[in-house]
C-alpha positions as CSV (number, residue, x, y, z in Angstrom):
1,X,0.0,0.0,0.0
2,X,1.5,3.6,-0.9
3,X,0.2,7.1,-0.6
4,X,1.4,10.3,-0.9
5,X,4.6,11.0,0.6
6,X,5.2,7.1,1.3
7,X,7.9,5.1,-0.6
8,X,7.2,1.8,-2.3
9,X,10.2,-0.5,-2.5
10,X,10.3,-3.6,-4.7
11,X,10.9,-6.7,-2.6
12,X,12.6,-10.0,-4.1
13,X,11.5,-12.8,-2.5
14,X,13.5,-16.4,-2.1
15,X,12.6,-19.9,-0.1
16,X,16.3,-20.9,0.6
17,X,15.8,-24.7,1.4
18,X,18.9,-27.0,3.0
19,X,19.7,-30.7,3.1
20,X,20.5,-30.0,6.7
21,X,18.9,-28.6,9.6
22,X,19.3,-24.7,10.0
23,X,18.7,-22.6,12.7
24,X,19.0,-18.7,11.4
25,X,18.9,-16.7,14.5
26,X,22.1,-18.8,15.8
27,X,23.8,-19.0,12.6
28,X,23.4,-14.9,12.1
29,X,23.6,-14.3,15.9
30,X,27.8,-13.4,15.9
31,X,26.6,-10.6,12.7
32,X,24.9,-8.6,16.2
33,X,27.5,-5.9,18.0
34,X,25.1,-5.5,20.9
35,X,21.4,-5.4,21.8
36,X,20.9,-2.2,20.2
37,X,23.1,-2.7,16.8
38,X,21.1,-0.6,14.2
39,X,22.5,-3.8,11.4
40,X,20.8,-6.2,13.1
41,X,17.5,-7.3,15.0
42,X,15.6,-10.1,16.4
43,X,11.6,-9.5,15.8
44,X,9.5,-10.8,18.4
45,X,7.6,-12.9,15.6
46,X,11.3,-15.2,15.4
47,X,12.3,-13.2,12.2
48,X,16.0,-12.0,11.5
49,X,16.5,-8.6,9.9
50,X,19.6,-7.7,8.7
51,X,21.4,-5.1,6.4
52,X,24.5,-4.7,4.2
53,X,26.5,-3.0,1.9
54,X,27.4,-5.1,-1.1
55,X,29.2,-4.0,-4.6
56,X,25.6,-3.5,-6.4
57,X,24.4,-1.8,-3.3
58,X,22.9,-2.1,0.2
59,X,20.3,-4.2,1.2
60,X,17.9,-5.1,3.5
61,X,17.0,-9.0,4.7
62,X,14.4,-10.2,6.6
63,X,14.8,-13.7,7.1
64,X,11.5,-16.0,8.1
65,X,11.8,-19.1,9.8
66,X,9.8,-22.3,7.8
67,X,10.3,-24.8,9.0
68,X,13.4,-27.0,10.5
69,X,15.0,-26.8,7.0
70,X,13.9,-23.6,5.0
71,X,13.9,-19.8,5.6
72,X,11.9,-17.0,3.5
73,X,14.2,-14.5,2.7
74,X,12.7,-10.9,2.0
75,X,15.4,-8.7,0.3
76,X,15.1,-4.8,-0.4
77,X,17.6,-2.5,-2.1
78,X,20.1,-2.3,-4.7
79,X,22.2,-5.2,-3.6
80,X,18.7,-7.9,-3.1
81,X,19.8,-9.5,-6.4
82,X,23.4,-10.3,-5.0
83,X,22.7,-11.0,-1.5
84,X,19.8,-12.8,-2.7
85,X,22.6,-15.3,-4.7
86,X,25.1,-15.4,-1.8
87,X,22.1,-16.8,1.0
88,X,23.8,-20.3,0.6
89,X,27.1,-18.8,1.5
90,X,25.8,-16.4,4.1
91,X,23.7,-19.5,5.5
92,X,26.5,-21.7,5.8
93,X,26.1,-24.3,3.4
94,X,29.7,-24.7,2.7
95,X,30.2,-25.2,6.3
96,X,31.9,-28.5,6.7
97,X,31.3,-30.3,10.4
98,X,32.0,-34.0,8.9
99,X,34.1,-35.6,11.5
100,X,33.8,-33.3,14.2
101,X,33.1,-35.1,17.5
102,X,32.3,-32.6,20.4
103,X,34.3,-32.7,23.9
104,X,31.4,-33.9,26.3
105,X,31.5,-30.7,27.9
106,X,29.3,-29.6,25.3
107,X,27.6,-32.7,23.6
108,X,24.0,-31.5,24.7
109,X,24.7,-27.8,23.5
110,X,26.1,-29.6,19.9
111,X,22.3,-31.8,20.1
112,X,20.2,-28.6,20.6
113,X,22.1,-26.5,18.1
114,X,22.4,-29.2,15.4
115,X,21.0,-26.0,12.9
116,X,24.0,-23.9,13.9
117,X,26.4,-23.2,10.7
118,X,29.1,-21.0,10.6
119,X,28.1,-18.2,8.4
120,X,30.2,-16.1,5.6
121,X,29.2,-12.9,5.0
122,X,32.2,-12.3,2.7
123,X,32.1,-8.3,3.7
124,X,35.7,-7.9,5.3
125,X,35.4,-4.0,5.9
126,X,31.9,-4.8,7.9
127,X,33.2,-7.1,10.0
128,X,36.8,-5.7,10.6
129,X,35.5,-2.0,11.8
130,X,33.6,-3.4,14.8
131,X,36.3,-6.1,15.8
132,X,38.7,-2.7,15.7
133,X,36.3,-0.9,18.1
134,X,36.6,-4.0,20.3
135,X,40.1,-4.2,20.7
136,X,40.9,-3.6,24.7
137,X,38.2,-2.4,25.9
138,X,34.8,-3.6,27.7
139,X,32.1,-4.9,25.2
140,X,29.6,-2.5,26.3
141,X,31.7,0.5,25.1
142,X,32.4,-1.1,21.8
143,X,28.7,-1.7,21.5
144,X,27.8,2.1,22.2
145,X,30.4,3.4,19.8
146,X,29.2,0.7,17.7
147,X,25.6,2.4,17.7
148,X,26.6,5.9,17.7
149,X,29.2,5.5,14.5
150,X,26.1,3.7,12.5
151,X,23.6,6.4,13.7
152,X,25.9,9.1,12.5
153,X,27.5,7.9,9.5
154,X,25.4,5.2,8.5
155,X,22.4,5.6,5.7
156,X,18.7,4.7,6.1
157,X,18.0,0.9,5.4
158,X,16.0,-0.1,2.3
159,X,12.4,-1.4,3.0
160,X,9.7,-1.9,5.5
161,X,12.0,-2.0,7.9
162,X,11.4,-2.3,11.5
163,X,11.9,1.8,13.2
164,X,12.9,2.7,16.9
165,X,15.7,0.5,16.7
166,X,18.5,3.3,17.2
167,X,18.5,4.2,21.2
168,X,18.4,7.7,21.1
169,X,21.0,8.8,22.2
170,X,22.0,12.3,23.1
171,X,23.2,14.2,19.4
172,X,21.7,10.8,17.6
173,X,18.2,10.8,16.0
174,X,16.8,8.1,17.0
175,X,15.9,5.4,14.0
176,X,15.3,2.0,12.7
177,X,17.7,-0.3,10.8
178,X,21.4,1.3,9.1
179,X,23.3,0.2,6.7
180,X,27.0,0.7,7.1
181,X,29.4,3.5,6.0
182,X,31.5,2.6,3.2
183,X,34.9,2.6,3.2
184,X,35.7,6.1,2.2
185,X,33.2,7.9,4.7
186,X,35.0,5.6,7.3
187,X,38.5,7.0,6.2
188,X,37.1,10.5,6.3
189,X,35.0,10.5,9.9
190,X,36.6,13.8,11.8
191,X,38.2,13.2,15.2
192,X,35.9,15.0,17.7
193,X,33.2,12.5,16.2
194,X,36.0,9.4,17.3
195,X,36.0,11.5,20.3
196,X,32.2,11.8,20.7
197,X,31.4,8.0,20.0
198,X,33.9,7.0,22.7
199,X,36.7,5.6,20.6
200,X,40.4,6.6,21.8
201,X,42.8,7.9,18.7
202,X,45.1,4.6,18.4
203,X,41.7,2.2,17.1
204,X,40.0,5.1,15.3
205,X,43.3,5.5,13.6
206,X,43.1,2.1,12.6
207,X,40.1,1.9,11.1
208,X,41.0,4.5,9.0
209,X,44.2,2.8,7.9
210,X,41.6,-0.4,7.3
211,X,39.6,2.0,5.4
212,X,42.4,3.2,2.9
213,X,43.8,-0.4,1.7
214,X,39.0,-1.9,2.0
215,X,39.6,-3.2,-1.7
216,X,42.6,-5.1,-1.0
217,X,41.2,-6.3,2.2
218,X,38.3,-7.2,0.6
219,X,39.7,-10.0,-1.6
220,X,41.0,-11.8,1.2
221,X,37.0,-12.7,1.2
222,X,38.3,-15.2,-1.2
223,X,41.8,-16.6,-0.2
224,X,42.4,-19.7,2.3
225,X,42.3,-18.9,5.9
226,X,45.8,-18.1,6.7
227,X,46.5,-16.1,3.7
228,X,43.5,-14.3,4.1
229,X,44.3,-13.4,7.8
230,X,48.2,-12.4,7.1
231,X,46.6,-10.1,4.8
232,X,44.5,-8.6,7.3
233,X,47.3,-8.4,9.9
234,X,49.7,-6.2,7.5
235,X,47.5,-3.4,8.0
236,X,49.1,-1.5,11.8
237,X,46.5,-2.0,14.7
238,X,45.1,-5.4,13.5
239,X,46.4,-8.2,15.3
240,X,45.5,-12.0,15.7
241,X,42.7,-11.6,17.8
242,X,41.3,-8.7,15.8
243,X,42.0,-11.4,12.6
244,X,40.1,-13.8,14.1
245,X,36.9,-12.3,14.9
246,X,36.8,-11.5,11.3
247,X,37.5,-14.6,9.7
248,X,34.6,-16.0,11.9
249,X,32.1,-13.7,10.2
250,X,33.2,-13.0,7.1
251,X,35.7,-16.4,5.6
252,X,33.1,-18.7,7.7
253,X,36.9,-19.7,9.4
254,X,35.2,-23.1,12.4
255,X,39.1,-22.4,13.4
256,X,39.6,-19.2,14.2
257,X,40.4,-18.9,17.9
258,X,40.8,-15.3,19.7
259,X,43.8,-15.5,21.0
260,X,44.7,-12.3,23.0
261,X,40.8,-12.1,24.7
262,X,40.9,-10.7,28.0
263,X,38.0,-13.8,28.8
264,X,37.9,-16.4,27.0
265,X,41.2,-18.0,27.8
266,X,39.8,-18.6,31.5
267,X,36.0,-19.7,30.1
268,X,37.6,-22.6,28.1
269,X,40.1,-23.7,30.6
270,X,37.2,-23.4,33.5
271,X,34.6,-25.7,31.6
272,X,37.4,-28.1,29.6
273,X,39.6,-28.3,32.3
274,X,38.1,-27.1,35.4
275,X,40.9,-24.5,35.9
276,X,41.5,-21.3,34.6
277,X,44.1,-21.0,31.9
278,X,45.9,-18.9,29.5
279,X,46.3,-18.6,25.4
280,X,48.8,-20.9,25.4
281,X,46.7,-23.4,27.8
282,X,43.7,-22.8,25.7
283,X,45.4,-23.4,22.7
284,X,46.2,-27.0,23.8
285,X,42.9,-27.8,25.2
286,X,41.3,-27.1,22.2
287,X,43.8,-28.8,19.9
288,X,42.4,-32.1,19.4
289,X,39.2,-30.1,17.9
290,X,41.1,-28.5,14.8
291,X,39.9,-27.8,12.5
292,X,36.6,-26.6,14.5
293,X,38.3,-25.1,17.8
294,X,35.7,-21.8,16.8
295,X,33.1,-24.2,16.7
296,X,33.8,-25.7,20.5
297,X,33.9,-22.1,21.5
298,X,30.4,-21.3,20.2
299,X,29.2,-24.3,21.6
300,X,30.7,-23.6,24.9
301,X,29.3,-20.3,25.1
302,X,25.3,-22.0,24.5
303,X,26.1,-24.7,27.1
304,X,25.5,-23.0,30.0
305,X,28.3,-24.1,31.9
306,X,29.8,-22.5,34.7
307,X,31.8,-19.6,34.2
308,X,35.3,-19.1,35.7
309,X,35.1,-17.1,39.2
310,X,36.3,-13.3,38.8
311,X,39.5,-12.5,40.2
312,X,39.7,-9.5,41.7
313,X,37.1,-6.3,41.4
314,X,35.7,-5.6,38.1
315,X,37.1,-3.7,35.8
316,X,35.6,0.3,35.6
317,X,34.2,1.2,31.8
318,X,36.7,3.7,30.6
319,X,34.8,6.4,28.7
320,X,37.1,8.4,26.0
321,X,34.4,10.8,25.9
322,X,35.6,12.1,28.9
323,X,39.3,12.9,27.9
């Protein structure tokens, strides 16, 4: 239905059906920075909307549950057409879990999730900016700079799509779904707007360095996983763990482990080992699992098993804002 000042956007429509079982919300989940991500939301009717910016243009996907083996994908925007071709890669159809045989920590977690791929969105530069934001410092801030960059800098998403979603926050209007920046309005956000959103000058830095060289990072989309992640790592300010995250979302890597996390070192020793541990004791724990030590991770974090006491106070959220 249209009227007068109302836009009408053409929708393409695809039933993406697999051999296997598929669960969307936890195959899409790791795409989410945050509750309040204006890329990504969870609709209380068990749909998945999503945006993106692709090489024909951004797009919109709502993604509709039918049934233990098929989704209805709704797509809106320039880009429908290629993200439309890309669902079985996005959906993790390549994903290869043949011989993997679960440590019994997390048997039952593997049995409930058995529609749980590991998705490939193939967009490096969307997945590499918030890892950057990530780097050293709590989630929540990451999250909130996250939000605030997207609101800013980020465009209106194509479609129906769901409104309210942005937080309002203060200097932000609040709105409904975003699509990400490209690279060059990345490389060219001022640093008082760094400054506003939270981020300190050494990761806004590098995202703007990630941001000069996005086509050549790109096309380690399509290299193998070690190439593809030395490629990432010439660039200064992006390390292993940094590497990592974004091989998990965009190269579909079941390897990648985050080595360096200030966590998850002590989470995986705790419920493999019963003690905490470090990257190196992590490393070998989760050795006999290659080459689906990401895999056990996920798992472990949907098991529900107990989490490694804190040591020491917690640690106050350090807001750049205030510098």
């Amino acid at each position: 239905m249209t009227g007068p000042g109302m836009v009408h956007w053409d929708v393409l429509t695809v039933r993406h059906t697999s051999p296997r079982r598929l669960d969307v919300g936890l195959t899409l989940g790791p795409l989410a920075h945050g509750p309040g991500d204006p890329t990504f939301h969870r609709a209380a009717d068990g749909s998945v909307w999503r945006t993106s910016l692709l090489r024909t243009g951004p797009v919109t996907q709502r993604f509709v549950p039918a049934g233990p083996h098929e989704v209805v994908v709704h797509l809106w925007g320039d880009g429908a057409r290629e993200a439309a071709e890309a669902l079985p890669v996005l959906l993790g159809e390549d994903d290869d879990a043949a011989g993997f045989a679960p440590p019994p920590q997390v048997r039952a977690a593997h049995r409930r999730a058995a529609g749980m791929r590991m998705l490939r969105s193939g967009r490096v530069l969307e997945s590499l900016v918030p890892a950057v934001l990530e780097q050293r410092v709590q989630t929540v801030t990451a999250h909130r700079a996250w939000r605030w960059l997207l609101l800013r800098y980020g465009t209106p998403a194509p479609g129906p799509a769901p409104d309210g979603l942005g937080g309002g926050q203060r200097g932000v209007q609040r709105g409904g779904l975003r699509v990400v920046p490209d690279a060059q309005v990345w490389a060219r956000v001022p640093v008082w707007d760094w400054h506003r959103a939270g981020v300190d000058p050494g990761r806004a830095r590098t995202v703007a360095r990630c941001a000069l060289v996005a086509p050549r990072l790109e096309e380690a989309a399509t290299m193998a996983p070690a190439e593809a992640r030395a490629r990432l790592e010439k660039v200064q300010g992006v390390g292993v763990w940094t590497s990592a995250e974004v091989a998990q979302r965009a190269f579909g890597d079941a390897d990648a482990v985050s080595v360096g996390d200030f966590h998850l070192p002590a989470a995986v020793g705790w419920a493999l080992a019963g003690e905490r541990t470090d990257d190196a004791g992590m490393l070998r724990l989760l050795a006999p699992y290659a080459p689906h030590r990401h895999r056990v991770v996920r798992l472990l974090s949907l098991s529900g098993h107990p989490r490694a006491p804190r040591r020491g106070p917690k640690l106050p959220i350090a807001d750049h804002r205030a510098f």
